[in-house]
N, CA and C of each residue as an Amber inpcrd file, in Angstrom:
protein
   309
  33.1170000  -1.9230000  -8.2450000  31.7940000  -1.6390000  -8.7660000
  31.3260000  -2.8120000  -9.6050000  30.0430000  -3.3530000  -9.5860000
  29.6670000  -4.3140000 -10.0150000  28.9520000  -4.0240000 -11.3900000
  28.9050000  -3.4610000 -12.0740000  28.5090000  -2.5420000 -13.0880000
  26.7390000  -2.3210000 -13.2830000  26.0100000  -3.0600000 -13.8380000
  24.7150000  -2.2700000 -14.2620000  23.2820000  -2.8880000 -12.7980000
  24.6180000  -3.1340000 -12.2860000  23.6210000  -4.5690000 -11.2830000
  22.9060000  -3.7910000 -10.0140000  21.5390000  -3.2560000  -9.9910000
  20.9980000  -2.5820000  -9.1050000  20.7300000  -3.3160000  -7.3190000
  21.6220000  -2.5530000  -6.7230000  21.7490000  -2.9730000  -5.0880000
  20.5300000  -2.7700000  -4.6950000  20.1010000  -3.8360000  -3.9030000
  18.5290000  -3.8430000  -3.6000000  18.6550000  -3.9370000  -1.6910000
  18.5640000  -3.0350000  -0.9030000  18.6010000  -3.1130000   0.3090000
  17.3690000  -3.6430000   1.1090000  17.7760000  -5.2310000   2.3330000
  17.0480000  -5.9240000   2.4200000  16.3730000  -4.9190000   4.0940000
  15.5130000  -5.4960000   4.7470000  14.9270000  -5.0800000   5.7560000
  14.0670000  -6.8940000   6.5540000  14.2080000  -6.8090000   7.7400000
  13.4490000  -7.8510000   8.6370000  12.4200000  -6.8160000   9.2260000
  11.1190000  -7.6210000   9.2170000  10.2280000  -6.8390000  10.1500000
   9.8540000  -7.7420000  11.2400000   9.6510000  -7.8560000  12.3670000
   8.9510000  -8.7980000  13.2960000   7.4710000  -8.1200000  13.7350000
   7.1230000  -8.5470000  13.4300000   5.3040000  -8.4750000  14.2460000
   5.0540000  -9.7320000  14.9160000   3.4760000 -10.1100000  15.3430000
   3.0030000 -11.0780000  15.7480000   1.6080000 -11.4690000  15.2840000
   1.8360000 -13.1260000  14.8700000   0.4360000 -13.4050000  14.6630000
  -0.6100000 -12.9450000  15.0860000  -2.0670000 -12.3430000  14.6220000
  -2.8690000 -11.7040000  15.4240000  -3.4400000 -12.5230000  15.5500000
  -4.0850000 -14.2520000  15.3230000  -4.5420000 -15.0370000  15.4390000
  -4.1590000 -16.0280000  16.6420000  -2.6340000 -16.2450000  16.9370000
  -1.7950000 -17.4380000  17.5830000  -0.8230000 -15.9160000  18.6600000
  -0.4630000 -15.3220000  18.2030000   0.1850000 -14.4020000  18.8890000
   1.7030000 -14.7870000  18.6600000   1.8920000 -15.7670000  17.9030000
   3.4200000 -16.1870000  17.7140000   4.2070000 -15.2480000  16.5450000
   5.4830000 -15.1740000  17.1930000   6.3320000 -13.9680000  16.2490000
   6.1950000 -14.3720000  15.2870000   6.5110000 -13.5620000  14.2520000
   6.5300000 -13.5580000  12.9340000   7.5110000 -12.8570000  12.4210000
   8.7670000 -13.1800000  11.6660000   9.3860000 -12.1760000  10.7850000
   9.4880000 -12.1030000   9.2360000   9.1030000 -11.0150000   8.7340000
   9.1600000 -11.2410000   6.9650000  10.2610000 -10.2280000   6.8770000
  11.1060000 -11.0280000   5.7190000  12.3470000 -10.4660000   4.8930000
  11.6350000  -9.6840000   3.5210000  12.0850000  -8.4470000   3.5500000
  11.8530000  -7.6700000   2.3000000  13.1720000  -7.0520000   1.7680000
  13.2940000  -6.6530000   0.5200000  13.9960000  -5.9720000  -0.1270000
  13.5460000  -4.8670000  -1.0550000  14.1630000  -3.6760000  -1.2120000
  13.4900000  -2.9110000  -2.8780000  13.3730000  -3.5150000  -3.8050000
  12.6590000  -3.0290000  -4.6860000  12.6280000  -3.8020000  -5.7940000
  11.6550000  -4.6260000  -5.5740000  10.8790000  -5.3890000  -4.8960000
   9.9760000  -6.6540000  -4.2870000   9.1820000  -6.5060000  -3.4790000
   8.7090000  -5.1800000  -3.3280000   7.7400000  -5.0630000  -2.5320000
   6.3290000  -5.0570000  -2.9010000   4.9580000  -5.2850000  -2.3560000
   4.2760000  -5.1450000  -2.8130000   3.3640000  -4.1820000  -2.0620000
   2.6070000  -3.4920000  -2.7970000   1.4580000  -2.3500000  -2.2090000
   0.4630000  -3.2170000  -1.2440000   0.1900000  -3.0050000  -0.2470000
  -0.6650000  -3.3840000   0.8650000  -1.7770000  -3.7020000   0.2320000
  -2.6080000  -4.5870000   0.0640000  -3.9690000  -5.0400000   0.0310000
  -5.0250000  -4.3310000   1.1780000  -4.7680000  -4.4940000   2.1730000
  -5.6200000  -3.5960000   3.0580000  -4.9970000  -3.2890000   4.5670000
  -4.9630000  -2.7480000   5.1890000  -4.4470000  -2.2940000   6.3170000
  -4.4060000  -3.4130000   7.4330000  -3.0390000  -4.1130000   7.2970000
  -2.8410000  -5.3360000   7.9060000  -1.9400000  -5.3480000   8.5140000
  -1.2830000  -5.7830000   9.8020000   0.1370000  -5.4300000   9.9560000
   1.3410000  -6.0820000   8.5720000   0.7060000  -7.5680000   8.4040000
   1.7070000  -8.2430000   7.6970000   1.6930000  -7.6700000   6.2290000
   0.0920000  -7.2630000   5.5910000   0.5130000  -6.6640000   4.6040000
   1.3550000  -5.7380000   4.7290000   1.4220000  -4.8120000   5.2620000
   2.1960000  -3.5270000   5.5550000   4.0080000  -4.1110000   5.6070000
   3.4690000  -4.7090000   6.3200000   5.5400000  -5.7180000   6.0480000
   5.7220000  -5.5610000   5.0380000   5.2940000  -6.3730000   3.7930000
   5.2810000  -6.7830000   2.8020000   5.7320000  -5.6250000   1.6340000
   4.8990000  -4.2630000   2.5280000   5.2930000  -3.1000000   1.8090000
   6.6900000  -2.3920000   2.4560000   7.2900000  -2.7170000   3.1330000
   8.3310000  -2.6240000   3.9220000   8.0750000  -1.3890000   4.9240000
   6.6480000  -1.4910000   5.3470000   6.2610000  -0.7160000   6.5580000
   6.2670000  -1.3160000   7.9060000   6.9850000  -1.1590000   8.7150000
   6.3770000  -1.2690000  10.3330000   5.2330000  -0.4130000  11.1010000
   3.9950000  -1.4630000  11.3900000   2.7650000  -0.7250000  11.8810000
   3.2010000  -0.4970000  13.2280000   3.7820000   0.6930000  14.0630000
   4.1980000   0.5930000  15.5670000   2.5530000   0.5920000  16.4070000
   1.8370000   1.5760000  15.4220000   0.3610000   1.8670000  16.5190000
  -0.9640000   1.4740000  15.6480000  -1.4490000   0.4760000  15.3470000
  -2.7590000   0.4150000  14.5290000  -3.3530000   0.8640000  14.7970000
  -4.1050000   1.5210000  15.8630000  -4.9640000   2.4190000  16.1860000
  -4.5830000   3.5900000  15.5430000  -3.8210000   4.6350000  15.9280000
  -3.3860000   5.3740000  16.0100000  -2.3670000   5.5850000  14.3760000
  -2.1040000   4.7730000  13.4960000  -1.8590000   4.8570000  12.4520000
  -0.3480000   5.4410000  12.2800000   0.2640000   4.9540000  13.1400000
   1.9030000   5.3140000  13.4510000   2.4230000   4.2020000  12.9820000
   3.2380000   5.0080000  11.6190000   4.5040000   3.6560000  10.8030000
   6.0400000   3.9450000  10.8130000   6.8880000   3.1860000  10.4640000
   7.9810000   3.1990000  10.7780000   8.7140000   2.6380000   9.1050000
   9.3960000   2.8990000   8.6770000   9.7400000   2.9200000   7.2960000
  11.2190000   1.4570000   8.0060000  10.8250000   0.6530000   7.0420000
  11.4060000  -0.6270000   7.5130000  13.1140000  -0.6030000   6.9620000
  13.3820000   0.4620000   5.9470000  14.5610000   0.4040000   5.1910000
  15.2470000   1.8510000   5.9860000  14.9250000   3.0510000   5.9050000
  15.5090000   4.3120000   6.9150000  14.9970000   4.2870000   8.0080000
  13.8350000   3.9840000   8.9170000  13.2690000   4.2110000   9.8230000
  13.0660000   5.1930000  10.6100000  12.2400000   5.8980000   8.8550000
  11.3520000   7.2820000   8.9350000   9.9720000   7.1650000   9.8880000
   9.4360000   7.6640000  10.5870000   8.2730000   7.7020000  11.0890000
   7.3760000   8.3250000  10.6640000   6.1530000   7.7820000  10.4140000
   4.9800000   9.1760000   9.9200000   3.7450000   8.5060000  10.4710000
   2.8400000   9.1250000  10.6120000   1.5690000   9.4860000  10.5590000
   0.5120000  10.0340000   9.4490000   0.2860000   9.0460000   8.4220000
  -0.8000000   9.8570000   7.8540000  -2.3080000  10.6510000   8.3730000
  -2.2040000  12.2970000   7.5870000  -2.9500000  12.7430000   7.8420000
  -4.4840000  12.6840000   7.0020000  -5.7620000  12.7480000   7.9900000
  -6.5200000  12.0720000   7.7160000  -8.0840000  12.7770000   7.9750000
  -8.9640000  13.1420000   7.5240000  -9.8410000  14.0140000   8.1790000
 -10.8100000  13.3450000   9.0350000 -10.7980000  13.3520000  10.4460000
 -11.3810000  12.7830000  11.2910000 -12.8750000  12.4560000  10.4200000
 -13.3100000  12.9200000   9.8100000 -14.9410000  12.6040000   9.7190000
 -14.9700000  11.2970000   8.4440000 -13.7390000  10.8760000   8.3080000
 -13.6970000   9.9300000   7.0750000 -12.9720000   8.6250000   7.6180000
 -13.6710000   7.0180000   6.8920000 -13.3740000   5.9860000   7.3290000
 -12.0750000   5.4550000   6.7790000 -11.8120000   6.3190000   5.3410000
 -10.9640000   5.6220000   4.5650000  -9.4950000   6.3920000   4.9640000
  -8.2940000   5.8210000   4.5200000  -7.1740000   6.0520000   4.5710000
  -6.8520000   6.7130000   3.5620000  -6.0900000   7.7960000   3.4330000
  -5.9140000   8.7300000   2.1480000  -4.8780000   8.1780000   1.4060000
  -4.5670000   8.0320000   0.2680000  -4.2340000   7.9660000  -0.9230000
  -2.6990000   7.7190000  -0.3960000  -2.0290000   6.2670000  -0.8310000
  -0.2450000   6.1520000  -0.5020000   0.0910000   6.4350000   0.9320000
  -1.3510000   5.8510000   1.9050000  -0.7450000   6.7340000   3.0700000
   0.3970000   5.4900000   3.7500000   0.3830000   4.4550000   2.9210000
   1.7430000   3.1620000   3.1850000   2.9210000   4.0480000   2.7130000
   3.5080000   4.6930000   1.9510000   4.5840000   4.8840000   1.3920000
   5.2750000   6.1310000   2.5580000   6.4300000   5.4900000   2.8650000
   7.1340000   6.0230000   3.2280000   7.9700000   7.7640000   2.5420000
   7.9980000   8.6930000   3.8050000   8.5060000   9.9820000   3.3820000
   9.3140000  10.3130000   2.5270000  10.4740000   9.0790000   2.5580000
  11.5350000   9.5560000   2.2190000  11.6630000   8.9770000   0.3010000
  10.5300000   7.9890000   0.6390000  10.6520000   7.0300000  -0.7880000
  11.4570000   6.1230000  -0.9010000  11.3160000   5.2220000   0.0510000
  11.6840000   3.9670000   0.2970000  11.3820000   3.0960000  -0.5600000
   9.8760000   2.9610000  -0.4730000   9.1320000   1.9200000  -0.5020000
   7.9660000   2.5630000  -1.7520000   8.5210000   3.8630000  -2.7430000
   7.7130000   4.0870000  -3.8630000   6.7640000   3.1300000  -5.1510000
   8.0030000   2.1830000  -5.2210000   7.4750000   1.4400000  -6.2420000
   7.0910000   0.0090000  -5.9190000   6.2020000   0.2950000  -4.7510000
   6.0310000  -1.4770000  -4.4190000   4.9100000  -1.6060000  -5.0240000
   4.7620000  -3.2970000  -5.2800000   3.5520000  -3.2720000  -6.4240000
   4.0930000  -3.1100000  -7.8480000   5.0590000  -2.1820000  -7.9410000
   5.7320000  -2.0700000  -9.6800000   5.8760000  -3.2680000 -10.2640000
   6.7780000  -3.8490000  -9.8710000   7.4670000  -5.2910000 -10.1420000
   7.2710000  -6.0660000  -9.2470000   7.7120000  -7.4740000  -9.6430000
   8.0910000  -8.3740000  -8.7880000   7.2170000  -8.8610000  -7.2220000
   7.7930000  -9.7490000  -6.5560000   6.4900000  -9.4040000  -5.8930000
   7.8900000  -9.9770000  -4.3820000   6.9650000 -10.0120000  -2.8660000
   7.4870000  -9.7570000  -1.9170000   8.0240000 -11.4000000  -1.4190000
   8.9740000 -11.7130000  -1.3410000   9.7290000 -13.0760000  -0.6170000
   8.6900000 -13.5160000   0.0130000   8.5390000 -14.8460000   0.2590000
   7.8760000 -15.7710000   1.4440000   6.5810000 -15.3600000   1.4650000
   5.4520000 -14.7090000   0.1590000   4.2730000 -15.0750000   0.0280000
   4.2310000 -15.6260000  -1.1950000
């Protein structure tokens, strides 16, 4: 046991440039994540989300690889409230601290 030293579990995401189409992978860890700026694939990395369906608003939790769907009332443009944060609470405190590797 390493004593007060908090284990921070890392995650790779691969997407693709939406500009060039060339892969892309960002390294995240807990502890270093940051809250999405706006519904991006790479922001969403950053929050240690995988976007599987942008349309369709299907994510993939980059650390358990929980799946969800936020729910959303068809007649509204906006995305409801934490709908980045993963089920299980993965990815609760991104944005808290620190900020995300390689931006």
């Amino acid at each position: 046991m390493q004593g007060n030293q908090e284990s921070r579990a890392g995650a790779v995401i691969h997407l693709a440039d939406g500009r060039t189409g060339m892969p892309l992978s960002v390294s995240v860890r807990q502890g270093e994540l940051q809250r999405p700026r706006r519904y991006h694939p790479l922001d969403m990395a950053y929050a240690g989300v995988e976007v599987l369906d942008q349309d369709r608003w299907h994510f993939r939790c980059a650390f358990c690889a929980q799946f969800w769907s936020p729910n959303y009332p068809s007649h509204s443009r906006r995305m409801p409230r934490r709908y980045w944060q993963c089920p299980n609470g993965c990815n609760k405190d991104a944005g808290a601290s620190g900020t995300a590797t390689g931006r």
